[in-house]
PyMOL Python script that loads the backbone (N, CA, C, O; Angstrom):
from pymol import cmd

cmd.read_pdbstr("""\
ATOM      1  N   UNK A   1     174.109  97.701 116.903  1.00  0.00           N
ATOM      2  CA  UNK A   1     173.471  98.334 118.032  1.00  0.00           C
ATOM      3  C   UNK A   1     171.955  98.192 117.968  1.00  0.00           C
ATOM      4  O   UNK A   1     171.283  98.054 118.990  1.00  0.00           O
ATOM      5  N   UNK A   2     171.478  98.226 116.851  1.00  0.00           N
ATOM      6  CA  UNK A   2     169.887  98.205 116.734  1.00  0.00           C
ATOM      7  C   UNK A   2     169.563  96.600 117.266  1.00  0.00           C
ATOM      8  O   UNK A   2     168.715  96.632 118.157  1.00  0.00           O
ATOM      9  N   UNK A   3     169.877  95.647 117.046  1.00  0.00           N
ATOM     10  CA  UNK A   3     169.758  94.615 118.109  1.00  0.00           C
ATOM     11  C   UNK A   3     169.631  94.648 119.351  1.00  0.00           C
ATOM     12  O   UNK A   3     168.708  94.076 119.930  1.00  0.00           O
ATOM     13  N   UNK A   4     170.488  95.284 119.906  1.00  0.00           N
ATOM     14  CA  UNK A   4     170.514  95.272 121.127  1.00  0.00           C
ATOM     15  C   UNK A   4     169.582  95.934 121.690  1.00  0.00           C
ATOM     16  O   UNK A   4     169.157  95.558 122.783  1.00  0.00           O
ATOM     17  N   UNK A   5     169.070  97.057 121.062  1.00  0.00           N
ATOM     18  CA  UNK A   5     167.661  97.927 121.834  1.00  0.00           C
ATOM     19  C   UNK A   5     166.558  97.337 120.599  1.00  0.00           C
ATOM     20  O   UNK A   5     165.972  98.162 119.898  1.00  0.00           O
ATOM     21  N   UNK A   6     166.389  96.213 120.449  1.00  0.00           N
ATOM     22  CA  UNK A   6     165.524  95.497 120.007  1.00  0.00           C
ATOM     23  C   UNK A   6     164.698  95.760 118.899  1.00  0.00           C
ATOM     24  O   UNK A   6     163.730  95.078 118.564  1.00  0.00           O
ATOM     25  N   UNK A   7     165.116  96.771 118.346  1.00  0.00           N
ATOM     26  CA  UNK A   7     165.116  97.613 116.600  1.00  0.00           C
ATOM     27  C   UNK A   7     166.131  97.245 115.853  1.00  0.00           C
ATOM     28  O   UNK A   7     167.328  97.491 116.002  1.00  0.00           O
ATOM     29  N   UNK A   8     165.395  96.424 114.750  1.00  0.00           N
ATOM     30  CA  UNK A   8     166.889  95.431 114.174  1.00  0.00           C
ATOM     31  C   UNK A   8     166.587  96.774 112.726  1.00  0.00           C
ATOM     32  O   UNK A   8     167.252  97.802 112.599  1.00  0.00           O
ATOM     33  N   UNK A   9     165.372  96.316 111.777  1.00  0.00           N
ATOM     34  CA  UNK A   9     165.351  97.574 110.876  1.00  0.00           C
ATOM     35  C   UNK A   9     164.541  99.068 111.062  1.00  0.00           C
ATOM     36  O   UNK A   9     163.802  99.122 112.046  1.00  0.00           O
ATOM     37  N   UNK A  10     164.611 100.169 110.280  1.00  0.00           N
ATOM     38  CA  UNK A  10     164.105 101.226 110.602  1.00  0.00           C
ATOM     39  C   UNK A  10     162.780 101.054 110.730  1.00  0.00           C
ATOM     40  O   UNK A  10     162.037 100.160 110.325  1.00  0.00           O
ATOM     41  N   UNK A  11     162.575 102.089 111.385  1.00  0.00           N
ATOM     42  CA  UNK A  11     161.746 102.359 112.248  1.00  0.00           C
ATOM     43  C   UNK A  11     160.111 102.586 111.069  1.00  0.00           C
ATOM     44  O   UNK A  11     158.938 102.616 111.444  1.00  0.00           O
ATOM     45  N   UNK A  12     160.673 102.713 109.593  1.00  0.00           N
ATOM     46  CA  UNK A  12     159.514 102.531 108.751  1.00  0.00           C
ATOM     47  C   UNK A  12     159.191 101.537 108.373  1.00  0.00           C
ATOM     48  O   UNK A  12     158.000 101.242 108.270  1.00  0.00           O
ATOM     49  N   UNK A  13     160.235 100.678 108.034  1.00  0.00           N
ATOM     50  CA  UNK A  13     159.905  99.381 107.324  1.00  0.00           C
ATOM     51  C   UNK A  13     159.071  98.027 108.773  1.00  0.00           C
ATOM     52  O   UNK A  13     158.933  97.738 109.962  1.00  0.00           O
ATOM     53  N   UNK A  14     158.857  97.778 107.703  1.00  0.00           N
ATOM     54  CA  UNK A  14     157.101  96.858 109.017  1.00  0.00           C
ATOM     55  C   UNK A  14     158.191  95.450 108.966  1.00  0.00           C
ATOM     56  O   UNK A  14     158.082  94.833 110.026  1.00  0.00           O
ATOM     57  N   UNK A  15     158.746  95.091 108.441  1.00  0.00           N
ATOM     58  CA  UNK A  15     159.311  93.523 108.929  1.00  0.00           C
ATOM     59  C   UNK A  15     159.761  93.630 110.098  1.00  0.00           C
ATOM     60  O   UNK A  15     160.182  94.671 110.602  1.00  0.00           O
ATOM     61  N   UNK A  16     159.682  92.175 110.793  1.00  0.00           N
ATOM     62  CA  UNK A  16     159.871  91.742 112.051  1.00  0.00           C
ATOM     63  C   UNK A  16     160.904  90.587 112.023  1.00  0.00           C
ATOM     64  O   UNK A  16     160.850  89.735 111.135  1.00  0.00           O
ATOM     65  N   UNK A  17     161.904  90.559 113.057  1.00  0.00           N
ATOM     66  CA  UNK A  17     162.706  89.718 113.102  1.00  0.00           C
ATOM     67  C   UNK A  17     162.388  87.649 113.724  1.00  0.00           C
ATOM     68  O   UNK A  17     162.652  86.481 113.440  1.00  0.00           O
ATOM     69  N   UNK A  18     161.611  88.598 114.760  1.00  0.00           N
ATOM     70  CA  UNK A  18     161.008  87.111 115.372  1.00  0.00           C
ATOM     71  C   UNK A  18     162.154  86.153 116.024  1.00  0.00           C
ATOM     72  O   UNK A  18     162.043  84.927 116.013  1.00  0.00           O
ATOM     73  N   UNK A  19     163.033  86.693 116.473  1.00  0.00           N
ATOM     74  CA  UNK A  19     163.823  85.533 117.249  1.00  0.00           C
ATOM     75  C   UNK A  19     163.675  85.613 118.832  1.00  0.00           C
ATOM     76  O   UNK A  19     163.802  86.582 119.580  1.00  0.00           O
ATOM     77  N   UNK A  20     163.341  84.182 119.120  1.00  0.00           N
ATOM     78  CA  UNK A  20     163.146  84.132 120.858  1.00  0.00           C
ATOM     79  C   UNK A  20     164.382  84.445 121.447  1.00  0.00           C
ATOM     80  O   UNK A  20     165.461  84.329 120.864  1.00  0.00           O
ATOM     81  N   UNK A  21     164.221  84.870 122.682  1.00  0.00           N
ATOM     82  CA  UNK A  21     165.081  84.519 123.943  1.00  0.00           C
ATOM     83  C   UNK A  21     166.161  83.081 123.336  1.00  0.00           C
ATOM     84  O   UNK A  21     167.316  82.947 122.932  1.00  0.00           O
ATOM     85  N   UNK A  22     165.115  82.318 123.547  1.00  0.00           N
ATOM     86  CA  UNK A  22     165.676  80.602 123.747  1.00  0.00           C
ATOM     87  C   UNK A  22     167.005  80.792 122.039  1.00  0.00           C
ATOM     88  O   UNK A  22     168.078  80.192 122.085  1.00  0.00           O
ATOM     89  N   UNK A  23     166.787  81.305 121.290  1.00  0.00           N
ATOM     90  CA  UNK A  23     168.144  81.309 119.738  1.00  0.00           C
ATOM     91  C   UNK A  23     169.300  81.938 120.298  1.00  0.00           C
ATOM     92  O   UNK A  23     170.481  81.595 120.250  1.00  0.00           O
ATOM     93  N   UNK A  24     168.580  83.223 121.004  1.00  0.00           N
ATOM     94  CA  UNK A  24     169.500  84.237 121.219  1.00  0.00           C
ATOM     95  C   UNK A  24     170.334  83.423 122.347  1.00  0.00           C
ATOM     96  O   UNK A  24     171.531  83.279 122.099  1.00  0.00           O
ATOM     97  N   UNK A  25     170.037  83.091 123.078  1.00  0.00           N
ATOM     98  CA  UNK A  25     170.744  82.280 124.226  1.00  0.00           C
ATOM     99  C   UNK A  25     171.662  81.478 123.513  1.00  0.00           C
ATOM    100  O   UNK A  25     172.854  81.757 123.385  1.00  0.00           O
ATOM    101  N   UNK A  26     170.992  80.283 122.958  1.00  0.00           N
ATOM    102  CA  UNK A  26     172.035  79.331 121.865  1.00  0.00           C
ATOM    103  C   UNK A  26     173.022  79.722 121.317  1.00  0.00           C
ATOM    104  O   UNK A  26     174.077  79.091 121.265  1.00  0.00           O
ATOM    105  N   UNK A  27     172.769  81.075 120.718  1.00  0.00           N
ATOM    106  CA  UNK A  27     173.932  81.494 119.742  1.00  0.00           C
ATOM    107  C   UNK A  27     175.022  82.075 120.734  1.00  0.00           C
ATOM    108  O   UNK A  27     176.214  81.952 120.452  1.00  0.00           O
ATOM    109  N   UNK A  28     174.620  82.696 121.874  1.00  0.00           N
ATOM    110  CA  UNK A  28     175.832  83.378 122.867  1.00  0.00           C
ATOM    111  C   UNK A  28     176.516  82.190 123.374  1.00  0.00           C
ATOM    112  O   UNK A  28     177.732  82.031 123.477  1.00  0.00           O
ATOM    113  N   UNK A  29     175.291  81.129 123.770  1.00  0.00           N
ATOM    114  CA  UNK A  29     176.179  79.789 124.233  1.00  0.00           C
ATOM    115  C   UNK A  29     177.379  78.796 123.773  1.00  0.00           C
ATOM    116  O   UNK A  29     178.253  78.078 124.258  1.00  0.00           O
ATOM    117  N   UNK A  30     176.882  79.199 122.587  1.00  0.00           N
ATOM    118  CA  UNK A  30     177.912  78.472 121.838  1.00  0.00           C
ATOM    119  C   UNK A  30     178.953  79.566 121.377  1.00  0.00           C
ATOM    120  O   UNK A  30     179.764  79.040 120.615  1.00  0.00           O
ATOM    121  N   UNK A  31     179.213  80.927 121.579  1.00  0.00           N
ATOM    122  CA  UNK A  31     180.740  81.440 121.489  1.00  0.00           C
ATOM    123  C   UNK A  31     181.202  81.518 122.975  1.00  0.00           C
ATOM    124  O   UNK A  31     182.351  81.877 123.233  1.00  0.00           O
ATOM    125  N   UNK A  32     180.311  81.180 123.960  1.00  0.00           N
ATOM    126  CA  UNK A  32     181.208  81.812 125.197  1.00  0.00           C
ATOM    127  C   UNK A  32     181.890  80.395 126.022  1.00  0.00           C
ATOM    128  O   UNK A  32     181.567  79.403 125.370  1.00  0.00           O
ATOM    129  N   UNK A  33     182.784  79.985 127.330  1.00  0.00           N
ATOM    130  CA  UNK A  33     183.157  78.957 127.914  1.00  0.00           C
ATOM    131  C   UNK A  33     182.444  79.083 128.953  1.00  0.00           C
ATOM    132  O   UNK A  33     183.323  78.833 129.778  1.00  0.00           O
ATOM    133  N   UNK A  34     181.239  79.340 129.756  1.00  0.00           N
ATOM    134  CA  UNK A  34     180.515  79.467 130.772  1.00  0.00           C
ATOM    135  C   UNK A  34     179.831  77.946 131.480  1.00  0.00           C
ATOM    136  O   UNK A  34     178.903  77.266 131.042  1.00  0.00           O
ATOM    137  N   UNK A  35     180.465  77.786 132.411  1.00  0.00           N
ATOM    138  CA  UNK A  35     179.994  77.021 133.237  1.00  0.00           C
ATOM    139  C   UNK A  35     178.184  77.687 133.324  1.00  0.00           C
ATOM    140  O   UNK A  35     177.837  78.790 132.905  1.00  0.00           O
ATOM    141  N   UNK A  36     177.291  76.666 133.971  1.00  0.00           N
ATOM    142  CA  UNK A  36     175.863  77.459 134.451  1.00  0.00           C
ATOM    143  C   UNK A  36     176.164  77.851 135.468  1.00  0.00           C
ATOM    144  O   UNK A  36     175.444  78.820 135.710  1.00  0.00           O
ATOM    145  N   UNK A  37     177.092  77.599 136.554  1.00  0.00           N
ATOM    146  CA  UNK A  37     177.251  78.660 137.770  1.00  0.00           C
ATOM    147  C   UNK A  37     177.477  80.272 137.119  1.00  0.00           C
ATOM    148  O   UNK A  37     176.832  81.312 137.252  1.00  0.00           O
ATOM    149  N   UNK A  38     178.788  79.900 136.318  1.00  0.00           N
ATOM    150  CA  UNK A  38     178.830  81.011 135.689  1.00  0.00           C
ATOM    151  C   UNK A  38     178.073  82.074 135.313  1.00  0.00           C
ATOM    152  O   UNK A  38     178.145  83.188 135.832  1.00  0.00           O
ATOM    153  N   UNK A  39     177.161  81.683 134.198  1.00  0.00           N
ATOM    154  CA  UNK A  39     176.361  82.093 133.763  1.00  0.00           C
ATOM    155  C   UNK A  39     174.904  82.454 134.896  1.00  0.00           C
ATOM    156  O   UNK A  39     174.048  83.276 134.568  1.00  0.00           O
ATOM    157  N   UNK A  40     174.866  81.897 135.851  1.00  0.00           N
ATOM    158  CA  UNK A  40     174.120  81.844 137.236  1.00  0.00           C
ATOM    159  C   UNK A  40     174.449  83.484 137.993  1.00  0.00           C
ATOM    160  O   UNK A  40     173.704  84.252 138.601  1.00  0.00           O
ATOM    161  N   UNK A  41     175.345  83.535 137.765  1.00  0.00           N
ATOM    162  CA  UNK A  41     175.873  84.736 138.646  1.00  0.00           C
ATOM    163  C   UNK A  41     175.892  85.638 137.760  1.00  0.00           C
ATOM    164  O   UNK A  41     175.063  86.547 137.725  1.00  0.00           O
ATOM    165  N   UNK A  42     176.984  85.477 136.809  1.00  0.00           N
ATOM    166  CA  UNK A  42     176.324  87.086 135.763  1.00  0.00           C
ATOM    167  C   UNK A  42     174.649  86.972 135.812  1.00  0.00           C
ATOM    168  O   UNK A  42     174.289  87.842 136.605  1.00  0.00           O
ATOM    169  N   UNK A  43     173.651  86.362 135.368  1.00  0.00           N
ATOM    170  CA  UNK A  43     172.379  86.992 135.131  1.00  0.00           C
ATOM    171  C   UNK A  43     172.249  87.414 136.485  1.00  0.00           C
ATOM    172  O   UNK A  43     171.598  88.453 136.593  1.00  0.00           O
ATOM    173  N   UNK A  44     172.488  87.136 137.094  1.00  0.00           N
ATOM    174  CA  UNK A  44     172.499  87.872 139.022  1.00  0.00           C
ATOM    175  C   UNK A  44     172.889  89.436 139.183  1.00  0.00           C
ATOM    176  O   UNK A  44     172.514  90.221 140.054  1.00  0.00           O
ATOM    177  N   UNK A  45     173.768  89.658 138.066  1.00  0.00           N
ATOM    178  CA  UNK A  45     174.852  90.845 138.574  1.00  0.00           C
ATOM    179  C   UNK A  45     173.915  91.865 137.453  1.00  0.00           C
ATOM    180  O   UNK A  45     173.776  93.064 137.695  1.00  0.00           O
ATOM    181  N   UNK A  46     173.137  91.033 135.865  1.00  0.00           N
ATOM    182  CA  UNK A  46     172.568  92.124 135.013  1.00  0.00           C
ATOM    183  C   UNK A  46     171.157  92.696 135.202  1.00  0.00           C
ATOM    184  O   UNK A  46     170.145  92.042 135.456  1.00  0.00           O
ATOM    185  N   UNK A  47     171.267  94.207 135.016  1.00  0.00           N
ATOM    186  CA  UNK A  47     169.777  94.902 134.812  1.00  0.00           C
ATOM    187  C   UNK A  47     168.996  94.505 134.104  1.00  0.00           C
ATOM    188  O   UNK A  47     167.898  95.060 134.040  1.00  0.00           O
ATOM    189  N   UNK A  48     169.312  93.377 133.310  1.00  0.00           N
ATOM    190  CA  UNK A  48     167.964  93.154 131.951  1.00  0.00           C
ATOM    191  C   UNK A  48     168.417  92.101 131.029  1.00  0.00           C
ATOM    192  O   UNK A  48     169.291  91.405 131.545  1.00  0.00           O
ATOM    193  N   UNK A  49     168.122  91.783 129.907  1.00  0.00           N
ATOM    194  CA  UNK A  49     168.813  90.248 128.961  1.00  0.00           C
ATOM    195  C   UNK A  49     170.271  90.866 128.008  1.00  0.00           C
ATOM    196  O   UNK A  49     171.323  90.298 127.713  1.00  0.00           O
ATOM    197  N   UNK A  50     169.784  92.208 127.727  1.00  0.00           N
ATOM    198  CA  UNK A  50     171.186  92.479 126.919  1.00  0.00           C
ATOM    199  C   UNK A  50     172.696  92.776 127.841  1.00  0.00           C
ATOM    200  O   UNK A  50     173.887  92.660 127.551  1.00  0.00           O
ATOM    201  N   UNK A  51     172.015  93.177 128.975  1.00  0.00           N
ATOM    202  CA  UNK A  51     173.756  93.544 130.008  1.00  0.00           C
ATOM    203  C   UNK A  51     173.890  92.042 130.288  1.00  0.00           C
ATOM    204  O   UNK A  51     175.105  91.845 130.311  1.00  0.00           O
ATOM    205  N   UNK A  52     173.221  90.827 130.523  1.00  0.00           N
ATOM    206  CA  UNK A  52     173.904  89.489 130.976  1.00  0.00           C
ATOM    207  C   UNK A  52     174.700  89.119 129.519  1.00  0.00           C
ATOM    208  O   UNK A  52     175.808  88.583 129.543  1.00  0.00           O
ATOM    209  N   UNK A  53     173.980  89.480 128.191  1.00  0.00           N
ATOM    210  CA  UNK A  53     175.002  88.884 127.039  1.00  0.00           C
ATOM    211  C   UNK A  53     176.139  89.448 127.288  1.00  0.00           C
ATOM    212  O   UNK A  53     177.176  88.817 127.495  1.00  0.00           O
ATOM    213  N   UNK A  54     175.991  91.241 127.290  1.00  0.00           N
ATOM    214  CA  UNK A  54     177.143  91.756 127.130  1.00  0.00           C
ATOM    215  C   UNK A  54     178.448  91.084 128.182  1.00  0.00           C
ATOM    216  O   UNK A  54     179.550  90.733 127.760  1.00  0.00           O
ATOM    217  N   UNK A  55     178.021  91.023 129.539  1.00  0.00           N
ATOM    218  CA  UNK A  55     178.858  90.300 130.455  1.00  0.00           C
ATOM    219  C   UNK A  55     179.456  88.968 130.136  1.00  0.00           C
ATOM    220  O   UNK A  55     180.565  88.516 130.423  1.00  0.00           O
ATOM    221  N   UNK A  56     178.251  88.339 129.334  1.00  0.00           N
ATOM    222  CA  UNK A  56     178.665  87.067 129.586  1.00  0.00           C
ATOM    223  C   UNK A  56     180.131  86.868 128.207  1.00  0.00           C
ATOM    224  O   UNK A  56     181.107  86.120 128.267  1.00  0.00           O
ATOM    225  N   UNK A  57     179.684  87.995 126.939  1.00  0.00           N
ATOM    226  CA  UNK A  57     180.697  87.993 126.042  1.00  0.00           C
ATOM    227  C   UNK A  57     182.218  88.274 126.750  1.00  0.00           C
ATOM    228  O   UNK A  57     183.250  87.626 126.574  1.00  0.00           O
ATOM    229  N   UNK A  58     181.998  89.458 127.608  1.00  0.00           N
ATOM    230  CA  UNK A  58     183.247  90.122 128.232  1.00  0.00           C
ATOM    231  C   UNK A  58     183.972  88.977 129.013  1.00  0.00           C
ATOM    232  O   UNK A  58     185.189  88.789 128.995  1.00  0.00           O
ATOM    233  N   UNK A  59     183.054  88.243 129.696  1.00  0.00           N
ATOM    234  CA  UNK A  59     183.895  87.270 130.690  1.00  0.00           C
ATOM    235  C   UNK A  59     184.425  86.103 130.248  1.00  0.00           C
ATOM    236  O   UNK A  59     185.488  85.664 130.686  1.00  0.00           O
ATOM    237  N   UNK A  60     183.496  85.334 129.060  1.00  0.00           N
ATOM    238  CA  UNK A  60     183.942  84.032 128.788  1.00  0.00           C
ATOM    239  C   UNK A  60     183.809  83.776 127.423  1.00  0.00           C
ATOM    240  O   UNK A  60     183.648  82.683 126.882  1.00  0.00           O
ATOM    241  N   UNK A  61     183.905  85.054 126.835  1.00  0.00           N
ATOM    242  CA  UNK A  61     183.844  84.675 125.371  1.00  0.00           C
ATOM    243  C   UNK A  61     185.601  83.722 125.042  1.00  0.00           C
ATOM    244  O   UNK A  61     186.762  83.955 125.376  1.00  0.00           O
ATOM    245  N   UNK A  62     184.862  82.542 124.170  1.00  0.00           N
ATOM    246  CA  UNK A  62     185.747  81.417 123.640  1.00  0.00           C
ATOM    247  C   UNK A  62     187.192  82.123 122.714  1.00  0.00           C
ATOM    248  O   UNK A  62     187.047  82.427 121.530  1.00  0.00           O
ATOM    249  N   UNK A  63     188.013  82.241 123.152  1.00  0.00           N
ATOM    250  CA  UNK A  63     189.510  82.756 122.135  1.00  0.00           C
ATOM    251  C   UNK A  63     189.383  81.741 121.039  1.00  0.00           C
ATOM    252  O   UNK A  63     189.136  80.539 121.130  1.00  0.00           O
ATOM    253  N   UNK A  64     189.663  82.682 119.705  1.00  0.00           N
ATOM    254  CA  UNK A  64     189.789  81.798 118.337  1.00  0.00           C
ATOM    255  C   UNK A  64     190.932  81.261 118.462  1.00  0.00           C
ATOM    256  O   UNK A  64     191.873  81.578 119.190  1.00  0.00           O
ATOM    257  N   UNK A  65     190.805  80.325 117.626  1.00  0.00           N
ATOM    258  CA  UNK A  65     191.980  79.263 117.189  1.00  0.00           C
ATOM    259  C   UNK A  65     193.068  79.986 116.947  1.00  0.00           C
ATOM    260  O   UNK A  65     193.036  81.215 116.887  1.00  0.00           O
ATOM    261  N   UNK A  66     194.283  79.177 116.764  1.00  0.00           N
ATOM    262  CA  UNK A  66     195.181  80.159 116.663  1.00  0.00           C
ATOM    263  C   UNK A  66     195.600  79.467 114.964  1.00  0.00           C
ATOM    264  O   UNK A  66     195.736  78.327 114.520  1.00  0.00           O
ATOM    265  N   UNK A  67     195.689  80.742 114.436  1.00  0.00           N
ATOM    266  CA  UNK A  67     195.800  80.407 112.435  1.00  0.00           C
ATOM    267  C   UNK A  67     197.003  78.991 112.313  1.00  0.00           C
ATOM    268  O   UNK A  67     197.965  78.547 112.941  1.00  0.00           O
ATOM    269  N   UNK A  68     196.290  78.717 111.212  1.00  0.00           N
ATOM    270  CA  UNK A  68     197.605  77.739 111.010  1.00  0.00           C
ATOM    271  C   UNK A  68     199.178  78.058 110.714  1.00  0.00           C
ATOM    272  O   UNK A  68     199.421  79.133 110.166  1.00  0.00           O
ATOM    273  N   UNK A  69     199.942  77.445 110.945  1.00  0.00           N
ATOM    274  CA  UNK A  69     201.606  78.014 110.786  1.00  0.00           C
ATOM    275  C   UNK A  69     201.668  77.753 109.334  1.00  0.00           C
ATOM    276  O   UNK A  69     202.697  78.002 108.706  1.00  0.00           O
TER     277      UNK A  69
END
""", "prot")
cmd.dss("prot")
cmd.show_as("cartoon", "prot")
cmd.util.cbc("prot")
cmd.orient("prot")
């Protein structure tokens, strides 16, 4: 959760995470199946960058493999 409201450690410790937009995108891109229309319209439908991930996980996140037999 602290990711998502953009507080990764407490609120004492001084390190900084430093990841852009542009990683965070990459990394959702590559678990979800989203066409860019797709993805066109959810950022359309979200209040801000974390409700389009959350959507975009809910709608087109990629199903794992299925285990080996």
């Amino acid at each position: 959760m602290r990711l998502i409201v953009g507080q990764v450690f407490a609120e004492w410790d001084e390190r900084a995470l430093n990841v852009s937009w542009q990683t965070v995108s990459e990394v959702v891109n590559s678990m979800v199946e989203a066409t860019p229309a797709d993805q066109e319209a959810i950022y359309a439908q979200a209040v801000d960058g974390g409700q389009a991930i959350q959507l975009l996980l809910e709608r087109t996140r990629r199903k794992p493999p299925d285990p080996p037999g």
